[in-house]
C-alpha positions in Angstrom: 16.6 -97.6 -15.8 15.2 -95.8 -18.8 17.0 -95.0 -22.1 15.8 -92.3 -24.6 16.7 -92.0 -28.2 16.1 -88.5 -29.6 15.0 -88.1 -32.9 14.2 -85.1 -35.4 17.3 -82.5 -35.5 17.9 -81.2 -38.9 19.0 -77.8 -40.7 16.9 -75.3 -41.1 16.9 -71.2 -42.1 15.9 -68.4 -39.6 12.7 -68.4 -38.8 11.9 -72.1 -39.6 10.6 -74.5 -37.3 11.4 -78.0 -36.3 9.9 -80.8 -33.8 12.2 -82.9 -31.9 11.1 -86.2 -30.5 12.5 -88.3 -27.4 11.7 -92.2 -27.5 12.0 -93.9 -23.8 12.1 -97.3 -22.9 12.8 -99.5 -19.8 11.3 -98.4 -16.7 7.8 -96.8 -16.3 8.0 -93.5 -18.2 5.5 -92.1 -16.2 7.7 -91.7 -13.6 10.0 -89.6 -14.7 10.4 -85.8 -15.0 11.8 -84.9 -18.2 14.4 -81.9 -19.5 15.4 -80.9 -23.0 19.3 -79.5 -22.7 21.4 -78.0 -25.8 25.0 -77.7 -25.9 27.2 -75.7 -28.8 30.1 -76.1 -29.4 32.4 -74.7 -27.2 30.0 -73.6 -24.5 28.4 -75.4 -21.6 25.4 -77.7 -21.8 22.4 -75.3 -20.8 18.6 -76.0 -19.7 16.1 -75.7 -22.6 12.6 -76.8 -21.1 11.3 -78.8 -18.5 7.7 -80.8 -18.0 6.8 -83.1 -15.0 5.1 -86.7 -14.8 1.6 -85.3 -15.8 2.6 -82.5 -18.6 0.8 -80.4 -16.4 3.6 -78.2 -15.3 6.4 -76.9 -18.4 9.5 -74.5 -17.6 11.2 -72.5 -20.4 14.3 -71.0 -20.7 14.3 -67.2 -21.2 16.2 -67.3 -24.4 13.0 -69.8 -25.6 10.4 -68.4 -24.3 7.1 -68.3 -26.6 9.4 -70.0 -29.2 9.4 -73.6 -28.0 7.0 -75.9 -26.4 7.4 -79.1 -24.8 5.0 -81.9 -24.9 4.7 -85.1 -23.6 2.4 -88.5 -24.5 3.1 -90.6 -21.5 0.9 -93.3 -23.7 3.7 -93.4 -26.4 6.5 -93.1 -23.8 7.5 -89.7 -25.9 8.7 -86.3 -25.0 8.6 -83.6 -28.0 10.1 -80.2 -28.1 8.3 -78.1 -30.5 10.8 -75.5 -31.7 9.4 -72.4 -34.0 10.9 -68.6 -35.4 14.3 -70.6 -34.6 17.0 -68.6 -34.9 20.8 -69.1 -36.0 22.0 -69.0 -31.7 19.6 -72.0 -31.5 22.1 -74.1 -33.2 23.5 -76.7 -31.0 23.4 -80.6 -30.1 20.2 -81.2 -28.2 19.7 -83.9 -25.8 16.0 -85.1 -24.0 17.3 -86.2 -20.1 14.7 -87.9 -17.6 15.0 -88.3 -13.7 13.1 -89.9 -10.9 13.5 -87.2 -8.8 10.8 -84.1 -9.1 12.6 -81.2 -7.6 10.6 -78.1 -7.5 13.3 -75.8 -6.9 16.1 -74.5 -9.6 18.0 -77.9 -9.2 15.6 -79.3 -12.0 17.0 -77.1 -14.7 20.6 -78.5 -13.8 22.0 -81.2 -15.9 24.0 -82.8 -13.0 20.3 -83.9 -11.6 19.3 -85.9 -14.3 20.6 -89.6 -14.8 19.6 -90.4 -17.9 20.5 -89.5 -21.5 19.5 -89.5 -25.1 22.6 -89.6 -27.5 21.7 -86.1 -28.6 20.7 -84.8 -31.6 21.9 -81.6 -33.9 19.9 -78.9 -34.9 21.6 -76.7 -37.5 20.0 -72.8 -38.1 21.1 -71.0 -41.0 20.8 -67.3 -41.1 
């Protein structure tokens, strides 16, 4: 079992930038792929970025494309989500999820694959 505490949320204007951070501990974090979700209120939690065990292979989200980067320090048990030029529709609670399984397929940008959670953490854009 692992359990991640994320870390960093904040307001910000339009255009700002912010860098969340996603502390794990337990298990082996090495071992686990890891997702950044965000859900506003009112909507559906949705798929933000993916990285595997190595770092060496990141997925985006369309609607974050070139705006966010995700990161990971497998030495520091961390997983960051760089997030620049935000924008007021990237307001929402964001959560850091891990899971043991490495699916290559669209399955790993599903939330219902991933067993463990951070408590979340709000990012607030103003326009």
């Amino acid at each position: 079992q692992v359990q991640l505490a994320e870390s960093g949320g904040g307001l910000v204007q339009a255009g700002g930038s912010l860098r969340l951070s996603c502390a794990a501990s337990g298990r082996t974090f090495s071992n686990y792929v890891m997702n950044w979700f965000r859900q506003a209120p009112g909507k559906e939690r949705e798929f933000v970025a993916f990285i595997n065990w190595s770092g060496s292979s990141t997925k985006y989200a369309d609607s974050v494309k070139g705006r966010f980067t995700i990161s990971r320090d497998n030495g520091k048990n961390t997983v960051s989500l760089q997030m620049d030029s935000l924008k007021p529709e990237d307001t929402a609670v964001y959560y850091c999820a891990a899971s043991a399984t490495y699916y290559t397929d669209t399955r790993r940008f599903r939330p219902e694959v991933y067993n463990y959670w951070g408590q979340g953490t709000q990012v607030t854009v103003s326009s």
